[in-house]
N, C-alpha and C positions, 0 to 999 in steps of 0.2 A: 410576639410570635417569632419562631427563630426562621432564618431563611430556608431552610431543607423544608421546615410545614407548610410554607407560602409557596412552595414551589411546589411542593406533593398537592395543595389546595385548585393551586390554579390549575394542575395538568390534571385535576378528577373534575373540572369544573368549565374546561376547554372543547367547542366544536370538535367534531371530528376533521381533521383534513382531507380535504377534498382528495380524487383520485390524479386530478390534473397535475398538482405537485408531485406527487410520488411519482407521474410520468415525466415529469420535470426533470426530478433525480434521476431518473434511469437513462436519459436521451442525455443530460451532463455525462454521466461518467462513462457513456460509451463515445459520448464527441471529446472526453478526455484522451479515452484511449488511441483516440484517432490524429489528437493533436501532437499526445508524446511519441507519436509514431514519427507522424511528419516531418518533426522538429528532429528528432535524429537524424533520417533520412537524409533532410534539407542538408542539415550542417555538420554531421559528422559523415554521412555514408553507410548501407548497408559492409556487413562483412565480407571481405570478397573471397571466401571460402563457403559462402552462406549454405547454397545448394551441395555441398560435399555431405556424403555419409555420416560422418563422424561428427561434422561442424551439425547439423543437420539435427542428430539425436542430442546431443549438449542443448541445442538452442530450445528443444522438445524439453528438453528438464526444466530452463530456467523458466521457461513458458507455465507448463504444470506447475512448477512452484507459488510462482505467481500467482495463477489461477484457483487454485487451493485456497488461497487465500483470500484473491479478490471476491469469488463468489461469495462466502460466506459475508465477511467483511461489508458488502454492498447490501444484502439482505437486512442487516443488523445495525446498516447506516438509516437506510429506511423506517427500521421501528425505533431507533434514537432518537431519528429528526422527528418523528411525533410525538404529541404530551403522553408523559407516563409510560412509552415504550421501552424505556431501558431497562423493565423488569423483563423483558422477555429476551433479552442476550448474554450471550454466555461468550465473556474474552478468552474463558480457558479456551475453550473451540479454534479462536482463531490463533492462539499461540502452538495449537499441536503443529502445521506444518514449518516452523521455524525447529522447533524440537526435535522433529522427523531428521531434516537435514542437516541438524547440529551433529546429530547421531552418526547419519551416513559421511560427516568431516572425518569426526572421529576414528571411525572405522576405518574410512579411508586413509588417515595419518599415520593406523597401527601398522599396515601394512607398506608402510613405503619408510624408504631409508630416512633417518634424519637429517642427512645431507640434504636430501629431495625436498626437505617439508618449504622453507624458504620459499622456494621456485613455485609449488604447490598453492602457498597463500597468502604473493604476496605477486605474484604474477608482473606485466610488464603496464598492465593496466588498471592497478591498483586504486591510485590516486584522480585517475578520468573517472573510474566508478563512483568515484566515495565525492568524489562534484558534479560530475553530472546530475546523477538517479534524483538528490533533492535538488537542485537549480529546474531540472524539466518538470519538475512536480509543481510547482509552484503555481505557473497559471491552470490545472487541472485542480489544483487545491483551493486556488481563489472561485474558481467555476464551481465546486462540490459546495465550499461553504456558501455562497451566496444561494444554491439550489436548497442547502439544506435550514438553513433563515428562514425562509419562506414558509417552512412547515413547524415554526415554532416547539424546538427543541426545549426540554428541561431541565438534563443533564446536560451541562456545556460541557462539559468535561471530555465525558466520552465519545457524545458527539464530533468533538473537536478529534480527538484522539483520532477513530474510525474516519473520521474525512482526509489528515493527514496518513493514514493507512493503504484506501483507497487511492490516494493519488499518488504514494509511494509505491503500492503495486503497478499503477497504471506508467508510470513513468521507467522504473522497469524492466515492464514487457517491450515499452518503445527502445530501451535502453539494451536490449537482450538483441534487439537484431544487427545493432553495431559492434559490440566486445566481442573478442577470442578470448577471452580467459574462461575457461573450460573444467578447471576443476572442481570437484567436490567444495576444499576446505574454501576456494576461492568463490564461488557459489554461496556457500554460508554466511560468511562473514562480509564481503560486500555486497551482495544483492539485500542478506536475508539485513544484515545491518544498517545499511543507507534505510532500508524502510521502516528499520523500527526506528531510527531518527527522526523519519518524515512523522510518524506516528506521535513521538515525543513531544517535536512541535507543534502536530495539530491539539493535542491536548494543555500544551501552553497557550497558543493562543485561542483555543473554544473559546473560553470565558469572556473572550473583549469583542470577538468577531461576530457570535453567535446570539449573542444581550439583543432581547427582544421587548 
């Protein structure tokens, strides 16, 4: 028997999971968000432009960004971590708001000089983003995966994937209240990219973390 039918076998053949765990995962990834919060705060500092107009509406984009994604993402981590749920998620879904604001770089690129693009997407914080977003993700991703264990997943894969997604959005949003870098293409390419990294590696390591 090859292993994909022993797995489709056992997840048509598995209890249903109790409600306790799914509220398990839900109290994780909200004391995630609270930890990659802190842990910015603690150690880097809010922005000190934070409460400004301008700073104000940016920090509203990269937030929505996020969120866009987190919600989904969080729903779909739920029906992963249970047997047999990954027929009911759709990745195209969670890849449209990365695409949205590929779009809106783009856009924004066509209209600004190409002297300017540099400046645009490559900003003064480039390199804090692209180490920060996965190093604060880390213990919200050890948190998700040990919540999402517990409910006996059968795609590790994607499992893994979506828990490193979740904690890359969640890290982030903590990560959104310390940065000025403000632009569109900068917005794209480090927010939306550090998370599909984190993404990358939760589906590297699903299979060794997740093994039930």
């Amino acid at each position: 028997m090859k292993t994909d039918d022993l797995i489709d076998m056992l997840g048509t053949n598995v209890e249903p999971v109790g409600k306790t765990a799914g509220r398990t995962l839900t109290l994780t990834i909200a004391g995630g968000a609270l930890i990659a919060g802190s842990v910015v705060l603690a150690t880097m500092g809010a922005r000190p432009d934070l409460l400004a107009s301008t700073s104000a509406l940016f920090l509203c984009l990269k937030i929505g960004l996020m969120l866009l994604v987190l919600v989904p993402a969080s729903i779909f981590l739920g029906r992963l971590a249970r047997p047999g749920g990954e027929k009911r998620v759709s990745l195209v879904l969670l890849a449209l708001p990365f695409v949205a604001v590929a779009g809106l770089a783009i856009a924004a690129l066509s209209i600004t000089p190409k002297s300017h693009w540099s400046a645009a997407i490559v900003d003064d914080e480039w390199l804090e983003c692209l180490i920060s977003i996965p190093v604060i993700a880390i213990v919200p991703f050890a948190a998700i995966i040990w919540a999402v264990r517990r409910m006996a997943p059968t795609d590790l894969v994607r499992a893994g994937a979506v828990s490193g997604l979740v904690a890359g959005c969640l890290s982030a949003l903590g990560y959104a209240l310390h940065c000025t870098g403000d632009s569109i293409p900068f917005i794209a390419i480090w927010y939306g990219g550090t998370v599909v990294l984190c993404t990358l590696a939760g589906a590297l390591l699903g299979p060794r973390l997740l093994r039930w």
